[in-house]
C-alpha positions in Angstrom: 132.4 0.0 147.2 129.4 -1.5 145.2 127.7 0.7 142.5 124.4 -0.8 141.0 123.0 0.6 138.1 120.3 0.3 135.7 120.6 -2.1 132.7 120.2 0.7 130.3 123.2 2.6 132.1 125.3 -0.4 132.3 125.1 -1.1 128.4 126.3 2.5 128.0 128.9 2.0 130.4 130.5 -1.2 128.8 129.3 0.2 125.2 132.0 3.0 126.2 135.0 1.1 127.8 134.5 -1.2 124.7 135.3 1.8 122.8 138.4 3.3 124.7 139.5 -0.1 125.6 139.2 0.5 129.1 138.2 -1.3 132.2 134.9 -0.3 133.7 135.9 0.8 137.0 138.3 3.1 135.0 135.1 4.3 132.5 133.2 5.1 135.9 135.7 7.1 137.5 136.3 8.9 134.9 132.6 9.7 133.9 132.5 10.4 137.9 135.1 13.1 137.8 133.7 14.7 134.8 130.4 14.9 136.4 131.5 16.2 139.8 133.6 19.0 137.4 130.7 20.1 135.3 128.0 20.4 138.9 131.0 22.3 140.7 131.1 24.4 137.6 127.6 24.8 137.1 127.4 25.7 140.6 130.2 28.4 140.0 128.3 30.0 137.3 125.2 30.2 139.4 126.6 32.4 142.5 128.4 34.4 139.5 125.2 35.0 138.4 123.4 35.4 141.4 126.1 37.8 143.1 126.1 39.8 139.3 122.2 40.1 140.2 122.2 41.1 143.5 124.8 44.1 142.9 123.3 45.1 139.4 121.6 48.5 139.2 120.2 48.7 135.8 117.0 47.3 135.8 117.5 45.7 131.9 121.1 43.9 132.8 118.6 42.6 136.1 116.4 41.5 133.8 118.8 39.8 131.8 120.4 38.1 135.1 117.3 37.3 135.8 116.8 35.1 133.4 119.8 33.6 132.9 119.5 32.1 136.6 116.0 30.9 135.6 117.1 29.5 132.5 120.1 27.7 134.7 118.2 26.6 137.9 114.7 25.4 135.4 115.6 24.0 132.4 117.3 20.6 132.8 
């Protein structure tokens, strides 16, 4: 497999295998697996939220909810 990336991303990604004195392919994979791990947990936290919504009677803890979703799904 052949990644490309953007000058600007490859100076970060040698800047940091410089600094763990590691291998590239090794800083990739592992900055790979950390990202897939945070979106699946991000993800996680969104169907908490939205199933916490959807069963919540009090209209302030909806509120709440509410926003905490927004907050999640808008603000990147």
């Amino acid at each position: 497999m052949e990644l490309r990336f953007s000058p600007e991303l490859r100076q970060q990604i040698e800047a940091k295998a410089l600094s763990l004195n590691l291998d590239l392919n090794t800083v990739v994979a592992v900055l790979l697996k950390l990202g897939l791990r945070a979106q699946d947990e991000r993800e996680e936290e969104l169907q908490r939220l939205a199933q916490a919504l959807q069963s919540s009677t009090e209209p302030e803890e909806q509120g709440r909810l509410g926003e905490q979703l927004g907050e999640m799904l808008f603000a990147r």
